[in-house]
VOGU-3710 file (C-alpha; in Angstrom, 3 decimals, decimal comma):
1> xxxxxxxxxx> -39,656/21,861/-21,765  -36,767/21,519/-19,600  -35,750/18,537/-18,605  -35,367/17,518/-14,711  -31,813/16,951/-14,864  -31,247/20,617/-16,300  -34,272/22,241/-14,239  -32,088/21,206/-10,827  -29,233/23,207/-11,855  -30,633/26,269/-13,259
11> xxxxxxxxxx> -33,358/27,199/-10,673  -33,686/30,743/-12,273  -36,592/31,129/-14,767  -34,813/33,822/-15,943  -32,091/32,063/-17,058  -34,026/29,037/-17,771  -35,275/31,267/-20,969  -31,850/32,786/-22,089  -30,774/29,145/-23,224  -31,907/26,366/-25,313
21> xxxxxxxxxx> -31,158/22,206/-23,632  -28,466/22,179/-25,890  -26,939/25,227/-25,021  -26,797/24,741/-20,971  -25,596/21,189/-21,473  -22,723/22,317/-23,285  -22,103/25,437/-20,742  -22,551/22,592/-17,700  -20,215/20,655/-19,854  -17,626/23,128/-19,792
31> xxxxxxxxxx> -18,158/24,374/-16,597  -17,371/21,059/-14,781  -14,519/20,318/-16,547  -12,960/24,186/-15,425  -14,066/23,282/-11,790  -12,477/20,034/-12,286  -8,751/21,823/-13,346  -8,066/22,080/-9,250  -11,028/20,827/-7,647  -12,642/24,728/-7,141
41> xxxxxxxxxx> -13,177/27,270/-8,976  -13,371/31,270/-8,565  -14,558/34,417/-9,803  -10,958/35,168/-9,881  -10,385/32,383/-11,872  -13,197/32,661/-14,834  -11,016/35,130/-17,026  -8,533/33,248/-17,928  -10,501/29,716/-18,092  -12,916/31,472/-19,960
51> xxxxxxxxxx> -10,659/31,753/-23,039  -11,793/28,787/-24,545  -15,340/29,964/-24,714  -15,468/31,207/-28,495  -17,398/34,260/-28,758  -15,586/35,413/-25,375  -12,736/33,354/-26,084  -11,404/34,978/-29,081  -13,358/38,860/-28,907  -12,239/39,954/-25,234
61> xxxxxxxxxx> -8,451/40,019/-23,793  -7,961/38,039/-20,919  -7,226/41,558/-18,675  -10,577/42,243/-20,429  -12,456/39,466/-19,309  -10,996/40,267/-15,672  -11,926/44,034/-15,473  -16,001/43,087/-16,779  -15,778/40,282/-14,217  -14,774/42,226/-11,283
71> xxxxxxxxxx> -17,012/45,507/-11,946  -19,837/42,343/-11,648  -18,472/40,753/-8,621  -15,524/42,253/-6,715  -14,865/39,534/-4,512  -12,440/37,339/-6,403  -12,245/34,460/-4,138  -15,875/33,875/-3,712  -16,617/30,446/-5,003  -18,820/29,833/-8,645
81> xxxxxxxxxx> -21,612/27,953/-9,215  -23,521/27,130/-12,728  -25,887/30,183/-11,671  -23,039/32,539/-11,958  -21,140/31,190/-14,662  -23,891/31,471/-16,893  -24,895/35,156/-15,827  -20,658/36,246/-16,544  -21,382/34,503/-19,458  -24,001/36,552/-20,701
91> xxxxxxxxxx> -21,936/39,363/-19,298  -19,091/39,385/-21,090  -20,504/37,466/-24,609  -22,824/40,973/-24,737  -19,657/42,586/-24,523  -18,064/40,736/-27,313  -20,795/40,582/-29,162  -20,809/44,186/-29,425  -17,813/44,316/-30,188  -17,656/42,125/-33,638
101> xxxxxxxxxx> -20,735/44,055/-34,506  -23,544/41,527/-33,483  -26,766/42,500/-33,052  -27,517/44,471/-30,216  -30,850/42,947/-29,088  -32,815/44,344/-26,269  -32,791/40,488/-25,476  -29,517/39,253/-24,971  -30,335/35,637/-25,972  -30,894/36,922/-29,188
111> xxxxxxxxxx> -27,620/36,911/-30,216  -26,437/34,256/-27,892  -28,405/31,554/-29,069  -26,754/32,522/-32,501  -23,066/32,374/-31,149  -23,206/29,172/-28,317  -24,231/26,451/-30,956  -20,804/26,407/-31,705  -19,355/28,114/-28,643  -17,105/24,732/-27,184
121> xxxxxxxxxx> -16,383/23,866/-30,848  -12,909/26,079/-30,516  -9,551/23,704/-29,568  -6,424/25,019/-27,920  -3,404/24,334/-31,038  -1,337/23,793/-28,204  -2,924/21,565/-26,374  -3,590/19,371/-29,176  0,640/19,439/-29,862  1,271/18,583/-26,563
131> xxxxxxxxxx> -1,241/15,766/-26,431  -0,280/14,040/-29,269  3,810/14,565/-28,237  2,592/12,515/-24,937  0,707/9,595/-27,340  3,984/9,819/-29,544  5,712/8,744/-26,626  4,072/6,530/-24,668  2,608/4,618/-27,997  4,969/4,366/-30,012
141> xxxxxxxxxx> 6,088/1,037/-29,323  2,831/-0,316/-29,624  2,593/-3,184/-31,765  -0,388/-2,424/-33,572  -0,242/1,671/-33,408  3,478/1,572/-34,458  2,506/2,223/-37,883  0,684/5,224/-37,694  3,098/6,543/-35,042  4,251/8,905/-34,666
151> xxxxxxxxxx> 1,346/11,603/-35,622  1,966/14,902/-37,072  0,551/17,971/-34,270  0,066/20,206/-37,277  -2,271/17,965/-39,001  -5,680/16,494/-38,398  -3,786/13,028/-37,727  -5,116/12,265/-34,131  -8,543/13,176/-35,363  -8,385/10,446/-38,101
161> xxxxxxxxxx> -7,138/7,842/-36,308  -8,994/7,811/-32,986  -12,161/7,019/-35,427  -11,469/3,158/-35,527  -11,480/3,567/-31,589  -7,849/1,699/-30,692  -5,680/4,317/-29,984  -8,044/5,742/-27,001  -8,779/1,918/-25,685  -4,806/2,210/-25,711
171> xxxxxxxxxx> -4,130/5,543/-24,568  -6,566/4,245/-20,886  -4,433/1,247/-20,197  -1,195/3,416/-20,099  -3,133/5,896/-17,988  -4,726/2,939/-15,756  -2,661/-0,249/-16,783  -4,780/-3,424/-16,900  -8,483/-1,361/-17,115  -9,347/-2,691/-20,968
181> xxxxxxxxxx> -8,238/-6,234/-21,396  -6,628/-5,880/-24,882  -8,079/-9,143/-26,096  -11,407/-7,046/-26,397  -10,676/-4,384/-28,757  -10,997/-4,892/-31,964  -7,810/-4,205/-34,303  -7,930/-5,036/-37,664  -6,487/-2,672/-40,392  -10,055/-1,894/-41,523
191> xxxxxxxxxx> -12,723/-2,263/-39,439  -16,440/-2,078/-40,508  -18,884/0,119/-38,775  -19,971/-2,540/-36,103  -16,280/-3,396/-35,094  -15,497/0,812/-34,851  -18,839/1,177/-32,509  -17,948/-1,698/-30,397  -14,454/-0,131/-29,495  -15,658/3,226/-29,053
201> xxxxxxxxxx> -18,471/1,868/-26,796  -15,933/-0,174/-24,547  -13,211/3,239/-24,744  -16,639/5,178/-23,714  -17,172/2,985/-20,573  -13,813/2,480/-19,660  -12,888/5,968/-19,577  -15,980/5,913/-17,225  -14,354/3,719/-14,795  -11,048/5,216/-14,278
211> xxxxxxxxxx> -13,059/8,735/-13,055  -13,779/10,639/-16,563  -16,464/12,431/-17,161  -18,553/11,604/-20,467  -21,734/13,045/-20,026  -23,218/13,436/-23,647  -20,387/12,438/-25,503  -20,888/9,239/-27,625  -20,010/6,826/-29,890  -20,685/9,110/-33,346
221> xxxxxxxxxx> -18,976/12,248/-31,810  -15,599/9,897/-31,733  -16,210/8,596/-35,389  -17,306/11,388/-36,507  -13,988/13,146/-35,257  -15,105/15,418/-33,348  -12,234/17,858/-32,057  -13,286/19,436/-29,242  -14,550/16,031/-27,168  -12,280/13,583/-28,792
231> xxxxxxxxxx> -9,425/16,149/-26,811  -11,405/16,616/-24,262  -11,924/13,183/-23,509  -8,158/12,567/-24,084  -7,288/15,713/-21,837  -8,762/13,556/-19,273  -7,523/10,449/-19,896  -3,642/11,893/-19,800  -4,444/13,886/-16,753  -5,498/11,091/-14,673
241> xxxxxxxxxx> -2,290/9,283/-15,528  0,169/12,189/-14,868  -1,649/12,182/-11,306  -1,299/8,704/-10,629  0,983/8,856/-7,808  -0,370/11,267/-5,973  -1,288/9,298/-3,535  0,139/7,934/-0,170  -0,181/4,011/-1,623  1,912/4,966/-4,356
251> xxxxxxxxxx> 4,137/7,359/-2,840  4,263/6,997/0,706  6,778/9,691/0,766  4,409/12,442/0,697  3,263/12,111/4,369  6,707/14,346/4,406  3,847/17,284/3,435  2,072/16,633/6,898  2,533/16,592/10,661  0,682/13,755/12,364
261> xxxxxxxxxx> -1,777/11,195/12,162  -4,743/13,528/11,564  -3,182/15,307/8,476  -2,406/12,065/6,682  -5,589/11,010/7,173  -6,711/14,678/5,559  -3,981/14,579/2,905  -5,271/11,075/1,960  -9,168/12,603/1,535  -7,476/15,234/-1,050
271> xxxxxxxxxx> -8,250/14,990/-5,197  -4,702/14,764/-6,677  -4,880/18,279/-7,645  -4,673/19,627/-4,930  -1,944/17,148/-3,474  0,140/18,416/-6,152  -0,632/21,797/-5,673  0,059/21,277/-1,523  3,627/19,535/-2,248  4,588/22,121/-5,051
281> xxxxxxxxxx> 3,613/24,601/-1,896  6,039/22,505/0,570  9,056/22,375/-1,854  8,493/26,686/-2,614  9,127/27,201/1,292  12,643/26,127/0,795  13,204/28,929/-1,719  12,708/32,915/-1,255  9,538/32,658/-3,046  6,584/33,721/-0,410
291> xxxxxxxxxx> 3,188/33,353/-2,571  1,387/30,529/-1,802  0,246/28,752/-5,295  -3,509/27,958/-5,678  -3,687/27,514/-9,203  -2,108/26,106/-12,750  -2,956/29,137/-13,910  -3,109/32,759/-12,938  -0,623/32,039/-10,296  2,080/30,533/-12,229
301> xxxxxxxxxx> 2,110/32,471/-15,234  5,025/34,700/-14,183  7,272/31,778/-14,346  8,350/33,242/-10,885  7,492/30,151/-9,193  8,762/27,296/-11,414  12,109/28,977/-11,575  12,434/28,468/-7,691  10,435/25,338/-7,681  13,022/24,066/-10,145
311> xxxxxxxxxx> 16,051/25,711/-8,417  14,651/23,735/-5,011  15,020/20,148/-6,813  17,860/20,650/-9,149  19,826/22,982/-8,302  22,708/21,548/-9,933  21,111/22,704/-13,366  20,068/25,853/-12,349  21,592/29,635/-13,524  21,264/32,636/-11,728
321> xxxxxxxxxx> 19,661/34,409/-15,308  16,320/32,619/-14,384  15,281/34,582/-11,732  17,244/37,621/-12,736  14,915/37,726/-16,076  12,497/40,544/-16,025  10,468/39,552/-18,786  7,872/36,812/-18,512  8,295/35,223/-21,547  12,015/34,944/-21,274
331> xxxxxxxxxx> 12,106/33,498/-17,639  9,798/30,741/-18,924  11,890/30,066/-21,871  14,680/30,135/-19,187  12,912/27,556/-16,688  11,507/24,975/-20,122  15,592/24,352/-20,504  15,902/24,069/-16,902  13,672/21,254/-17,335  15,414/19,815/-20,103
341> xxxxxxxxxx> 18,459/19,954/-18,422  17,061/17,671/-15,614  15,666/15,670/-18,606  12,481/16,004/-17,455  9,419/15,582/-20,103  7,369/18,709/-20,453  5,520/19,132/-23,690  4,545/22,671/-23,388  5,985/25,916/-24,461  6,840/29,542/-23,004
351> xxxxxxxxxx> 3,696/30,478/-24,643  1,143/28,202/-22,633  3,154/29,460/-18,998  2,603/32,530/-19,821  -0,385/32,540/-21,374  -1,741/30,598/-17,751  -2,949/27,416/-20,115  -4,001/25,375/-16,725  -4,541/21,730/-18,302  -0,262/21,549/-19,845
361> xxxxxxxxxx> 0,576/23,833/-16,616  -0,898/20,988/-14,584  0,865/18,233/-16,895  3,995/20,244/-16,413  4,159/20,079/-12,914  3,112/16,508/-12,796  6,013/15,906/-14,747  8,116/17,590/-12,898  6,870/15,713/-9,157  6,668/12,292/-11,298
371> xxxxxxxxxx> 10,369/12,978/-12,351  12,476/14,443/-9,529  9,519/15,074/-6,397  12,347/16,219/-3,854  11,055/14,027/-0,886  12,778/11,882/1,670  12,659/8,230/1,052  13,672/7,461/4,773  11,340/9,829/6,687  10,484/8,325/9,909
381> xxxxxxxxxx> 6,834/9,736/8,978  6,015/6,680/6,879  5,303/4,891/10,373  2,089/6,705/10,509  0,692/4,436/7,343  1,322/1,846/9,324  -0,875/2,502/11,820  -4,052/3,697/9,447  -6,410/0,666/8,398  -6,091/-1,635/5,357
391> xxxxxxxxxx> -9,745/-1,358/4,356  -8,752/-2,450/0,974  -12,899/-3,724/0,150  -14,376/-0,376/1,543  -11,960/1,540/-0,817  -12,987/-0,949/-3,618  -16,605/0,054/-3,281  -16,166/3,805/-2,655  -14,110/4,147/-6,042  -17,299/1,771/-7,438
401> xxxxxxxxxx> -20,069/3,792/-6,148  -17,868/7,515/-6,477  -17,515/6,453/-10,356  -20,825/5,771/-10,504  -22,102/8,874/-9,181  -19,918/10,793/-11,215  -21,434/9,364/-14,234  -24,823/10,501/-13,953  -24,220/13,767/-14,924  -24,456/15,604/-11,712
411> xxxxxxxxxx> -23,610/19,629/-10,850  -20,056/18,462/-8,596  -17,716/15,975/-9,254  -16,957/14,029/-6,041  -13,227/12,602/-5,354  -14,004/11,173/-2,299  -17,662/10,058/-1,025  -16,339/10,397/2,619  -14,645/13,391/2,431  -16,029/15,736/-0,741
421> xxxxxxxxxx> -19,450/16,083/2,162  -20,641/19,414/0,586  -20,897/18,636/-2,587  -21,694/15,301/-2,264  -24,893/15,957/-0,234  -26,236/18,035/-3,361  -25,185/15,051/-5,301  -27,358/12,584/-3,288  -29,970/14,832/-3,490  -29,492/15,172/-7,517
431> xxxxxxxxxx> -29,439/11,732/-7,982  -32,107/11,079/-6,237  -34,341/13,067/-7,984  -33,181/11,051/-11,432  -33,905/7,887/-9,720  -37,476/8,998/-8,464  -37,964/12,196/-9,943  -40,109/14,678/-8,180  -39,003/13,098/-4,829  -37,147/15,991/-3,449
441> xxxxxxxxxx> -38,269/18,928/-1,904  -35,776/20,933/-3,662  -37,337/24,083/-1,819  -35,831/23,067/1,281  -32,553/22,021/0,094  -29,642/23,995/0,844  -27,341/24,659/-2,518  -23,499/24,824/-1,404  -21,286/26,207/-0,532  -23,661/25,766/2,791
451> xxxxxxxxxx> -21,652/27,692/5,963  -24,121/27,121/8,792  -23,544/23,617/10,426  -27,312/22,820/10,719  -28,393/23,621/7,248  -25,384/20,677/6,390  -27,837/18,163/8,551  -30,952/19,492/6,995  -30,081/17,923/3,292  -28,858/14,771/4,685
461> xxxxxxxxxx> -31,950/14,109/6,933  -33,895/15,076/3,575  -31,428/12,297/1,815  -32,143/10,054/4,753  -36,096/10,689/4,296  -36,072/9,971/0,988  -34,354/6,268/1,204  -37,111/5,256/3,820  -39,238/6,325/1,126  -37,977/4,519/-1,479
471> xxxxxxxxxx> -38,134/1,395/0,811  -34,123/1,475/1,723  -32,907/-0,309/5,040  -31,457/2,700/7,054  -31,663/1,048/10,527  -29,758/3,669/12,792  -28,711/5,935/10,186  -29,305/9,796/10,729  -28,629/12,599/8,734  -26,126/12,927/10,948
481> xxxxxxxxxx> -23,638/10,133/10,183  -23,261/11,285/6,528  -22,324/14,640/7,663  -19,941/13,244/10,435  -18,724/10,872/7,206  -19,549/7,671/9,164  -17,976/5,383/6,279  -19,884/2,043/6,516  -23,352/4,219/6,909  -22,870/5,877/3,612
491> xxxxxxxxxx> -21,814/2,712/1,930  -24,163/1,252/2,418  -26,822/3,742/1,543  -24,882/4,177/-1,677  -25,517/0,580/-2,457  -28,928/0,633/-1,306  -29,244/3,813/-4,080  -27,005/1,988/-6,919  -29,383/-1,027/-6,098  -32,398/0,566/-6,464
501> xxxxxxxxxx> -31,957/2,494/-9,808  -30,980/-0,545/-11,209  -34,193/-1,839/-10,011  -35,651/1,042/-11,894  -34,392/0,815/-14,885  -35,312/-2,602/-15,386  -38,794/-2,062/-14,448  -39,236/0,810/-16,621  -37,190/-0,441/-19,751  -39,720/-2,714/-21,905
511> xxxxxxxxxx> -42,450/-4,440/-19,357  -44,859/-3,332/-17,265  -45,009/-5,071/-13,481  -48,109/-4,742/-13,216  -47,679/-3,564/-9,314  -45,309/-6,638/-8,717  -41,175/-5,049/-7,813  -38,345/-6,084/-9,395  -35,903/-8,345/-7,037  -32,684/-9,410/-6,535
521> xxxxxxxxxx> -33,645/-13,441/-7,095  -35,436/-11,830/-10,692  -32,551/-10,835/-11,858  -30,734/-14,134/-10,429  -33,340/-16,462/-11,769  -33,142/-14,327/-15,728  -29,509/-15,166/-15,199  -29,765/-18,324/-15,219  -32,366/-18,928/-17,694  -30,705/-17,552/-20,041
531> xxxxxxxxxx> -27,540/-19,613/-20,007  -29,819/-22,606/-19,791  -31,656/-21,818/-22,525  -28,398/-21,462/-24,593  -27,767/-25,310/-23,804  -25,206/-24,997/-20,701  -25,166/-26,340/-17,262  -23,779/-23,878/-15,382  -25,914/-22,094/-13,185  -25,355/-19,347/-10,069
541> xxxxxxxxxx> -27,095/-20,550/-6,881  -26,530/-16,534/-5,198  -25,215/-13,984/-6,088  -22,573/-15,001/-3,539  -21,736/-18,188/-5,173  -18,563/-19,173/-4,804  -18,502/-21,690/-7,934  -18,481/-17,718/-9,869  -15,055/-17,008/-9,228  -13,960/-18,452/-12,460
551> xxxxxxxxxx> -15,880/-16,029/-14,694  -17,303/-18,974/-16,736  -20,958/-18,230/-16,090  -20,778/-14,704/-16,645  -18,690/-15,759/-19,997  -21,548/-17,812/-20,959  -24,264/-15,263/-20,287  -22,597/-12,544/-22,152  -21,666/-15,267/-24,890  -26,106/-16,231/-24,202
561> xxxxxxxxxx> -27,205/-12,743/-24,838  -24,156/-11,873/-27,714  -23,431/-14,437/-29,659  -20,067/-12,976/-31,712  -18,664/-11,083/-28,423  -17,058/-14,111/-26,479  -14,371/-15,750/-28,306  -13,910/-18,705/-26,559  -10,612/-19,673/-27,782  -9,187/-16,349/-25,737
571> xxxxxxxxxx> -10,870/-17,989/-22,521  -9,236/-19,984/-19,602  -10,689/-22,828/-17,601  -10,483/-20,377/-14,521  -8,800/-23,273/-12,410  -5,770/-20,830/-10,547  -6,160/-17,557/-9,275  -4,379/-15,949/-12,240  -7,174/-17,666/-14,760  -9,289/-16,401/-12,896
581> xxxxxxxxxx> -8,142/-13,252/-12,904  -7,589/-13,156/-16,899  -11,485/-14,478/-17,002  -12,486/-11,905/-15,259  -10,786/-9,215/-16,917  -11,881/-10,555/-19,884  -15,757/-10,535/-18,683  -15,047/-6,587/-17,544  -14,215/-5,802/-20,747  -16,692/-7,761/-23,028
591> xxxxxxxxxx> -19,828/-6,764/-21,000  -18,034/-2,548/-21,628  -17,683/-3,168/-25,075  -21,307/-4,325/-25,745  -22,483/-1,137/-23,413  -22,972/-2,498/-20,221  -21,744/0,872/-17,889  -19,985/-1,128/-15,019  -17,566/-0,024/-12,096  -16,189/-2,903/-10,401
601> xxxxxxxxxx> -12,674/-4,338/-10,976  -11,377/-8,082/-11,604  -11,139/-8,857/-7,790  -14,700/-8,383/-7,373  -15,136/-11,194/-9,878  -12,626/-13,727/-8,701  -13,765/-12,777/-4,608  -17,215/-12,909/-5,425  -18,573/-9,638/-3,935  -22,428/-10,007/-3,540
611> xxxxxxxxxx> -22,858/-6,570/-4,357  -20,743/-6,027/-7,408  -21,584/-9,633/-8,861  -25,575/-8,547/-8,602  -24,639/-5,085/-10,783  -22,607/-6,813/-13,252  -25,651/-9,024/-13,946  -28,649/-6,504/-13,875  -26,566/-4,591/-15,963  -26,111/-7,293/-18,818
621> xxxxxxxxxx> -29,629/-8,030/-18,824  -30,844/-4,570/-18,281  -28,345/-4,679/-22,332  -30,227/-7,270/-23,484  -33,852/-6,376/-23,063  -33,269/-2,581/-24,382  -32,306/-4,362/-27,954  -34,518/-4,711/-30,318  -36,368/-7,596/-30,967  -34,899/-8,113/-34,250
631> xxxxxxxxxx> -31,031/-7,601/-33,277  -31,400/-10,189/-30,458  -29,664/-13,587/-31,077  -31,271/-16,573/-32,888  -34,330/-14,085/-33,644  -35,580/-13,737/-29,919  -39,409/-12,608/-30,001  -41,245/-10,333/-27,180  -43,251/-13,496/-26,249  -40,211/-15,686/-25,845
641> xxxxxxxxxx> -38,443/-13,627/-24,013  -41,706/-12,311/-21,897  -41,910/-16,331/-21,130  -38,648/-16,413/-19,806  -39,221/-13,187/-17,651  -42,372/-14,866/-16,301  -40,849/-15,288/-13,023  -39,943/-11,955/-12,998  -43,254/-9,704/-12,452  -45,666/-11,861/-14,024
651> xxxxxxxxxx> -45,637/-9,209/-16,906  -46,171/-9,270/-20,900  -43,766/-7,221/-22,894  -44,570/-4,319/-24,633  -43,469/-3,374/-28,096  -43,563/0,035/-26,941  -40,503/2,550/-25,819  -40,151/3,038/-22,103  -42,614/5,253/-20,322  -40,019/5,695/-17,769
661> xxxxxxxx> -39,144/9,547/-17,294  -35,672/7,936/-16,457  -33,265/8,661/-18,937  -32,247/5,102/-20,534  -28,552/7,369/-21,494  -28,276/6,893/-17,731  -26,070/3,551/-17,389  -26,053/1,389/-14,271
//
């Protein structure tokens, strides 16, 4: 039977039948990470990000793909959702099916389900090259990778030595410096099967945190070297560091792209994407080029625009031949030494430009802004910044609970809780409906893209409905204020939500409550029984407990529940801020590592945020009780540990799996 999670996004019986679980994960898979290329995605942009689809991939021309896909749907710049990705899909794999021969089955999932068990298992050459030129060169001064470095791109190299898990734990901090305190991974020149899972588990949770998406990828698939994920996680990881300063913090300079207050506050709400693609945009109106960009892809493939892009920021490189070139291929080959002239990095060829390959296009262009951007470093627009709030703790806990949506597997990835409204409402609704399923009334929700104002309101007050139902504290909070983006409001529902499927997933993990709810002071009072019980003093009084700051509780709990993970001679006494910090860091990274799925940074550690200290808890001992008996420390029975949950629900443990119909793959 379907499960719940795939039942929301494919509503159509129909197509329900055509594919096995397997299958539609996969195709959801893929189809996110397309969307996710420039934050939408098009029927006039599935031909050419199609081509990585095998069957349809490699059997049908791109121009092939196109003409199939607009006899189906002529409107190009309609929007696509799962629905209609997996009916072009059928489409066009009938097509090439045909084609090779394949049987020609009155039912087309007869020879689908024989073609899409391997249908993602295809890898772009070229975007394996260019990914290991950019770990070449950005690792290769590493003082444990250095010998291995640098990797051959026409070998299986990167596939062999991401199996012992360090190179990915590296290849995060140089996209997010600081994320995986190094003193947690494990690197040894041979490491045994426990040391390999433990660093894929932390790279696994990591990548999490800085915004990747991981759904049903995990530890085996990386040590069992599997191509297609271990580069698609890495795809990932590279792209969100090439984006990095896309933002107004970073670069303050691009409020040059806007005209007042109001658009900075916009241009701040906007995935990096499409920042990139909006300044890319603002630099092309200084040229004779007159298309407007909207893509890596389809719209760049001429070359046309990179050779006046490049002509815009250098022109002290450029030559007249690059926009004289009629040929495609030769223009790009004419705007890649362009580049190199600057001496700007690029690690793709003529072939991908042309070719549209949006993940290097993207890269490309990063390069390019991260290199030379063109932008004023004394515009007299900067003074709007100064004027726009420092809500430094709000934007801690949107990243926290934004991350944590987008780890739960959901239909949209969201960039910005306040601002991504459409898709986020669907999310809320989704996630809901994991946390308590059967608790929306998905017969009333509206799918977007949702055009009528009032149909907007109608799935929030559903989303508000639900959270008095589930008990949540939603005193003067309407529908209304999560459309209108009222940013405390949805805070602090998203808490209320994080809150309560944590609450959920201990309840359901190994004991029965026999009626009585989980609490906060449960979880507080497990805490602290199990440091006692390991023979220290410390205890937390609150989860607001100031006394926590310097991580040496938490230390001891983890160090309570694991044994081998702390190493104590790696740990500060946590007496000046940057102790702390290190402490902290350290606790981040140990509690990853052993599989704890957590979002929140050092500073929530060393300030002592309620919220994120109570999740960093629950989500150790939610760890601990889902191991089994016999790979607890010091040999741990049910009934010990059942005595030191008494004060928790009054509840015996059962030897049993969960009867939850929560899925225990979904982390805190």
């Amino acid at each position: 039977m379907m499960s719940g999670y795939v039942g929301i996004l494919v509503s159509d019986p129909w197509l329900q039948n055509q594919f096995t679980q397997v299958e539609l994960r996969s195709l959801k898979s893929h189809f996110t990470s397309m969307r996710r290329e420039s934050g939408r995605l098009t029927v006039g942009d599935l031909a050419s990000r199609m081509s990585s689809l095998k069957v349809v991939g490699e059997n049908l021309t791109e121009e092939e793909r196109a003409s199939l896909i607009q006899n189906y749907h002529d409107n190009l710049d309609d929007d696509v959702d799962f629905e209609f990705f997996l009916r072009v899909y059928l489409k066009l794999n009938g097509h090439a099916s045909a084609r090779t021969g394949g049987s020609a089955a009155k039912n087309s999932s007869a020879f689908l389900k024989a073609a899409t068990t391997t249908l993602l298992h295809t890898i772009s050459e070229s975007e394996k090259a260019s990914y290991v030129a950019h770990i070449n060169n950005y690792l290769s001064e590493d003082d444990f990778l250095k010998r291995y470095l640098p990797l051959d791109p026409s070998t299986n190299d990167l596939f062999e030595i991401v199996k012992d898990g360090v190179l990915l734990c590296k290849l995060i901090n140089v996209a997010v410096p600081g994320t995986i305190d190094e003193r947690a991974i494990n690197t040894k020149r041979v490491l045994n099967p426990w040391e390999r899972n433990e660093n894929h588990t932390l790279c696994l949770n990591s990548a999490k945190a800085i915004g990747c998406t991981v759904v049903n990828i995990g530890t085996q698939d990386f040590i069992e070297g599997r191509r297609h994920l271990v580069l698609g996680v890495i795809s990932q990881i590279i792209k969100i560091q090439l984006l990095a300063d896309l933002n107004l913090k970073k670069t303050p300079q691009l409020v040059e792209l806007v005209d007042d207050s109001q658009d900075v506050e916009e241009l701040m709400s906007l995935p990096p994407e499409k920042i990139l693609l909006r300044w890319m945009n603002f630099q092309l109106k200084k040229s004779e080029y007159r298309k407007i960009v909207t893509n890596f892809s389809t719209d760049v493939k001429d070359a046309e625009a990179y050779a006046h892009l490049l002509n815009v920021l250098a022109p002290e490189h450029s030559k007249p031949s690059a926009l004289a070139a009629k040929d495609p291929f030769e223009r790009a080959k004419l705007v890649l030494a362009h580049a190199d002239r600057m001496g700007c990095k690029r690690y793709l060829t003529a072939k991908d430009i042309v070719e549209g390959s949006p993940n290097l296009n993207l890269a490309f262009v990063a390069h390019i802004f991260q290199h030379r951007n063109g932008l004023s470093s004394q515009t007299k627009q900067i003074s709007f910044l100064e004027t726009l709030p420092d809500d430094s703790q709000i934007s801690r806990e949107e990243r926290a609970f934004r991350f944590w949506l987008n780890s739960q597997g959901n239909s949209a990835y969201i960039n910005n809780v306040f601002e991504d409204l459409v898709p986020c409402r669907w999310v809320l609704l989704e996630t809901l409906d994991k946390i308590s399923p059967g608790i929306v009334n998905w017969k009333i929700a509206n799918k977007p893209p949702i055009k009528m104002p009032f149909r907007k309101v109608e799935n929030c007050n559903q989303v508000v409905k639900i959270g008095k139902q589930l008990k949540f504290s939603l005193v003067n909070i309407a529908g209304n204020d999560i459309v209108q983006g009222n940013k405390k409001l949805i805070l602090a529902y998203l808490w209320q939500l994080l809150r309560c499927n944590i609450l959920q997933l201990l309840r359901n993990l190994r004991f029965h409550s026999h009626g009585k709810e989980i609490t906060d002071v449960d979880i507080l009072e497990w805490a602290n029984t199990k440091v006692s019980n390991s023979g220290s003093q410390s205890r937390m009084d609150s989860f607001k407990d100031k006394s926590l700051s310097d991580g040496i509780f938490f230390l001891e709990l983890l160090s309570a529940v694991q044994p081998r993970v702390v190493n104590w001679s790696l740990v500060t006494k946590g007496v000046t801020d940057e102790e702390k910090k290190m402490n902290a860091s350290y606790i981040i990274s140990i509690a990853r590592k052993l599989g704890c799925s957590i979002f929140l940074l050092p500073e929530d550690i060393t300030e002592v945020n309620q919220k994120m200290i109570l999740t960093l808890t629950a989500s150790i001992m939610y760890w601990f009780l889902k191991q089994p008996v016999e790979e607890r420390p010091s040999g741990i029975s049910d009934s010990e540990a059942s005595s030191q949950l008494e004060t928790i629900s009054n509840s015996t443990l059962d030897d049993s799996s969960s009867e939850s119909s929560i899925d225990e793959n979904r982390h805190l």
